[in-house]
N, C-alpha and C positions, 0 to 999 in steps of 0.2 A: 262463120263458115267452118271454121279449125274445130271450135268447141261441137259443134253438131256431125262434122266429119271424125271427129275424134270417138263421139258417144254412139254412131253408130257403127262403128269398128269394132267397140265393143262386144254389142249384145247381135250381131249379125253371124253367119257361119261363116267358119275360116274357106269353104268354097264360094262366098260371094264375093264376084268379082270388084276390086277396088272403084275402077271409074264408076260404080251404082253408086256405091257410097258417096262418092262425088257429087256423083248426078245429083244425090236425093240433100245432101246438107247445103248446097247452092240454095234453092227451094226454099230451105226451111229457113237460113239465115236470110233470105232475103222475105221472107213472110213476117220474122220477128222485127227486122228493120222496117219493115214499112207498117209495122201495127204500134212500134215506137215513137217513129218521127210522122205518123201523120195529121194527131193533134196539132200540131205546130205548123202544121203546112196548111191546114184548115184556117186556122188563127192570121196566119200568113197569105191567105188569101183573104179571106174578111178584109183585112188592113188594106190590101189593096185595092181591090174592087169597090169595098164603102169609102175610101178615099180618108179613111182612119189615123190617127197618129199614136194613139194608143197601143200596142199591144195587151198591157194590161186589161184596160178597159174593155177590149174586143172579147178575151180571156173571159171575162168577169158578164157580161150582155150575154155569150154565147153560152154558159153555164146553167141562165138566168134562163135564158128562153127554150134553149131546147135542150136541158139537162146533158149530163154526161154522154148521153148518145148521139150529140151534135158532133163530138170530136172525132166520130170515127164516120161522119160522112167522107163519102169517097172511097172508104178502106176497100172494100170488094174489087172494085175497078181497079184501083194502083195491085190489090193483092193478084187478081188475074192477070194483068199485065207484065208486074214482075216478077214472079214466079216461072212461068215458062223463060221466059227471055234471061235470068239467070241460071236456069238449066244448060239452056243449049250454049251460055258466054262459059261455064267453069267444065261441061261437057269438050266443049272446043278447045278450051284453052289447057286444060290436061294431053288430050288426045294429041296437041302440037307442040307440045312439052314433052310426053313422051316418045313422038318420033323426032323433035331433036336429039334429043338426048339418044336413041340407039343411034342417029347419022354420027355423032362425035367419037362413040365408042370402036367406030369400026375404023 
């Protein structure tokens, strides 16, 4: 979130308002997180629903039968899902950060 809040601070104009910036690196670091860990969560379901003990093996079957684009079943859905839903939590959670913070100053 920092690294993506950070990079488009950057290259954004000094008139765009900060919580955008917020708004938009919540998104994106949760779009990177979930296209990181969802092979694994894929994997991690295999294991459990086949009733597996493997993880390797599941890894290694899953490879085998439906290539590299077995690991990113699911991604669309988890990416729709969290994507908005980390908007409106780093949206919120700014927005009430910074009205505590003027109730303290005064």
């Amino acid at each position: 979130y920092h690294f993506y809040a950070e990079q488009l601070s950057k290259v954004a104009p000094n008139e765009c308002p900060h919580l955008l910036l917020q708004g938009l690196a919540g998104p994106m670091a949760a779009i990177t997180a979930s296209t990181l860990t969802n092979p694994m969560d894929v994997v991690r379901a295999r294991v459990q629903v086949e009733g597996r003990s493997s993880i390797i093996q599941t890894f290694e079957q899953l490879l085998k039968e439906e290539g590299l684009l077995g690991l990113t079943k699911g991604l669309s859905a988890r990416i729709l899902s969290s994507a908005p839903t980390t908007l409106l939590l780093v949206v919120g959670y700014e927005t009430l950060k910074k009205m505590s913070l003027r109730v303290h100053q005064r």
